[in-house]
C-alpha positions in Angstrom: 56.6 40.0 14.5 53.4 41.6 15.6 54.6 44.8 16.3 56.1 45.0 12.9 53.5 44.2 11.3 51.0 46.8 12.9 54.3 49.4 12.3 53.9 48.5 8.8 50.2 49.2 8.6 50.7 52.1 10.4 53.4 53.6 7.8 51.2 52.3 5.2 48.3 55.0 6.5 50.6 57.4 7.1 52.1 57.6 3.4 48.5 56.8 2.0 47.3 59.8 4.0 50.5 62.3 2.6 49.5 60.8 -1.1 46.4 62.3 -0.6 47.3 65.4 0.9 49.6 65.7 -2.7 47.2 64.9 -4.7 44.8 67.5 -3.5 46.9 69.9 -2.8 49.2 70.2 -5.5 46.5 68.5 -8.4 47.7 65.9 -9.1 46.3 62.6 -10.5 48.4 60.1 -10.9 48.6 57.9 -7.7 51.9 55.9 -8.5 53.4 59.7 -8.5 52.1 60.5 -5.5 53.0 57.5 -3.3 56.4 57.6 -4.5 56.7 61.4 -3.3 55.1 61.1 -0.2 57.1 57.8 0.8 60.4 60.5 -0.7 59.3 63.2 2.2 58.9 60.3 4.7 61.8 58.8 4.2 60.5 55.3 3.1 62.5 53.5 1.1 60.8 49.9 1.3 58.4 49.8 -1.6 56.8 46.6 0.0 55.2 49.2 2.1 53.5 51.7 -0.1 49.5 51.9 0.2 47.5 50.4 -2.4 45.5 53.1 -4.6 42.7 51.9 -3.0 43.6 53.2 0.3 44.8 56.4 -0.9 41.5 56.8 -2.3 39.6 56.5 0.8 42.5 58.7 2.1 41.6 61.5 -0.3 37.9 60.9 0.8 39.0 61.0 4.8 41.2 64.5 4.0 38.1 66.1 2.8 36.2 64.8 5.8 38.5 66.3 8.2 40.0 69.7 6.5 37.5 70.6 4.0 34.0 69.2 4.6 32.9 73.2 4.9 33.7 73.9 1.1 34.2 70.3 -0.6 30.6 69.7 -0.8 29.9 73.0 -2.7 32.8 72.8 -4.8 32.0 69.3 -5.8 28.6 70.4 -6.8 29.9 72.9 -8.6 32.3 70.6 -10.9 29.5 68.6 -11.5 27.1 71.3 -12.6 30.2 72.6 -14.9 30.4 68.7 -16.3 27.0 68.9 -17.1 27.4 71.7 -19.2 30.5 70.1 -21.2 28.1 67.1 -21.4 25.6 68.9 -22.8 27.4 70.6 -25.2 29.1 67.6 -26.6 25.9 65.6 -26.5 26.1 64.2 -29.9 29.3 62.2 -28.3 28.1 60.4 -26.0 30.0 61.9 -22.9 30.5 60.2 -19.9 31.7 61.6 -16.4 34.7 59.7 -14.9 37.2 60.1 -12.3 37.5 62.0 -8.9 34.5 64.5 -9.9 32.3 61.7 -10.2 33.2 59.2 -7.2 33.8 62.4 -5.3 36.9 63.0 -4.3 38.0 65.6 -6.6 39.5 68.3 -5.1 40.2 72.2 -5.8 42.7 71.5 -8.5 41.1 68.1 -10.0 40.2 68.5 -13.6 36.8 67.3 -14.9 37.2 63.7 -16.8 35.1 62.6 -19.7 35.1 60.3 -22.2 33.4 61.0 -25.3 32.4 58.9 -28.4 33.2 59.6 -32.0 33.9 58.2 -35.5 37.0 60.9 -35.2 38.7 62.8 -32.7 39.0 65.4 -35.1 34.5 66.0 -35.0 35.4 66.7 -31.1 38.1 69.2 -32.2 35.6 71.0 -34.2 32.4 70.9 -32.1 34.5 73.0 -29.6 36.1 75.4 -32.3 32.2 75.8 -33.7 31.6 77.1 -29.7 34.5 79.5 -29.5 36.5 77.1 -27.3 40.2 76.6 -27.3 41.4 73.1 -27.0 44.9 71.4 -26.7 45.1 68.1 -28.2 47.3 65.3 -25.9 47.5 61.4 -25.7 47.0 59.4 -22.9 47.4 55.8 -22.5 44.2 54.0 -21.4 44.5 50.6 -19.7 41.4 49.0 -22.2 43.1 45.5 -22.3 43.6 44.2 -18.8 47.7 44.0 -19.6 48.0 46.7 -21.8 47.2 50.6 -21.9 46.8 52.0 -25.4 47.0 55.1 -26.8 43.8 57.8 -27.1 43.6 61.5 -28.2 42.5 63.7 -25.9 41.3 67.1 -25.9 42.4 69.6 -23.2 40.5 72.7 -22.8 38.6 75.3 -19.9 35.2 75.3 -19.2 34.0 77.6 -16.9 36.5 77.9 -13.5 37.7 74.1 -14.3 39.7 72.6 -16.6 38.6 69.6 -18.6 40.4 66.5 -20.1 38.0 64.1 -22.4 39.3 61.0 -24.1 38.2 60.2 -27.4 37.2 56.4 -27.7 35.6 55.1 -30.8 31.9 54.9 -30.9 31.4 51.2 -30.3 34.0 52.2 -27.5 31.3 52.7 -25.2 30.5 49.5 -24.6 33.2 48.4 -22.6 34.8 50.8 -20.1 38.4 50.6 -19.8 40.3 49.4 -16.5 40.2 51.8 -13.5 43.6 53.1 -11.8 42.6 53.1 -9.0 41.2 49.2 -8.1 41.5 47.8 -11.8 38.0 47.0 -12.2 35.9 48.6 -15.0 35.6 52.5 -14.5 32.8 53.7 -13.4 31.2 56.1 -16.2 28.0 58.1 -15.3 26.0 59.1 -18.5 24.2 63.4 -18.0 21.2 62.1 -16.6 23.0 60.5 -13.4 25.5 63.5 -13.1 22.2 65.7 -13.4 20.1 63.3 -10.7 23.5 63.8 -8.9 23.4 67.3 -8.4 19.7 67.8 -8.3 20.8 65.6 -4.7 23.1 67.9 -3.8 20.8 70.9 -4.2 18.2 68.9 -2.1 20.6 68.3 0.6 
């Protein structure tokens, strides 16, 4: 029964540590996703046995210890310094920095998360038509309630190198962050001063 049981946590590391390896290599950002295709590619067929997000996350942070501790560092820092300057041009909203760029395990393809705060999604729209930029408008579902994900606008555009995804949430939306993916607790949202005391770390270091 032991021996199962350690086989189990071993296959567990080894399919959180493939999830990772998708998600940074191929972009992407949904975790269910990416446990599902790496348990495909392993073979695994036994749900009961698929990492927690959690772990994948500390996966993703253990993949950029080992394969790309040379560059991550800079291109995080980078990402960050390109957030700031989303966040500064959308100041009058309120944005916030969410996600893998901000807990730090964004990788080469990640995009750069924000929420932003408005009486309409439609004043986003036009603060980035006033500024020349381009957007895409999408809708993603945002777990707000703790048993139910509702629907948000969100605007898709480029900034820089990186591309950039920020929710619209009502105004008195900041007050309550919605439900993180990743462990279900409140997400974590970093107003421009901590991204900026952030990288003024980083440049330190």
């Amino acid at each position: 029964m032991a021996r199962r049981t350690v086989r189990g946590e071993l296959l567990r590391q080894a399919l959180a540590a493939e999830a990772a390896r998708i998600m940074i290599e191929h972009g992407v950002d949904d975790f269910l996703f990416a446990k599902r295709k790496a348990a495909e590619r392993m073979g695994v067929t036994d749900h009961a046995v698929l990492p927690r997000n959690t772990e994948i996350e500390a996966a993703l942070a253990e993949y950029h210890r080992l394969f790309g501790a040379d560059t991550h560092e800079s291109d995080l820092a980078d990402m960050r310094r390109q957030a700031l300057v989303v966040m500064k041009l959308l100041a009058e909203f309120d944005p916030r920095l969410v996600g893998p760029v901000l807990s730090g395990t964004a990788g080469p393809h990640s995009e750069i998360h924000l929420h932003v705060f408005a009486d309409t999604p439609e004043a986003v729209a036009m603060r980035l038509l006033d500024t020349g930029i381009r957007h895409h408008v999408a809708v993603r579902r945002v777990k707000v309630l703790r048993d139910e994900a509702l629907p948000y606008p969100a605007l898709e555009f480029v900034s820089g190198a990186y591309e950039v995804e920020a929710i619209v949430f009502p105004r008195d939306g900041i007050r309550q962050a919605p439900f993180s993916p990743v462990d279900g607790r409140p997400m974590r949202r970093a107003a421009r001063d901590e991204v900026e005391a952030l990288v003024a770390a980083e440049t330190v270091g």
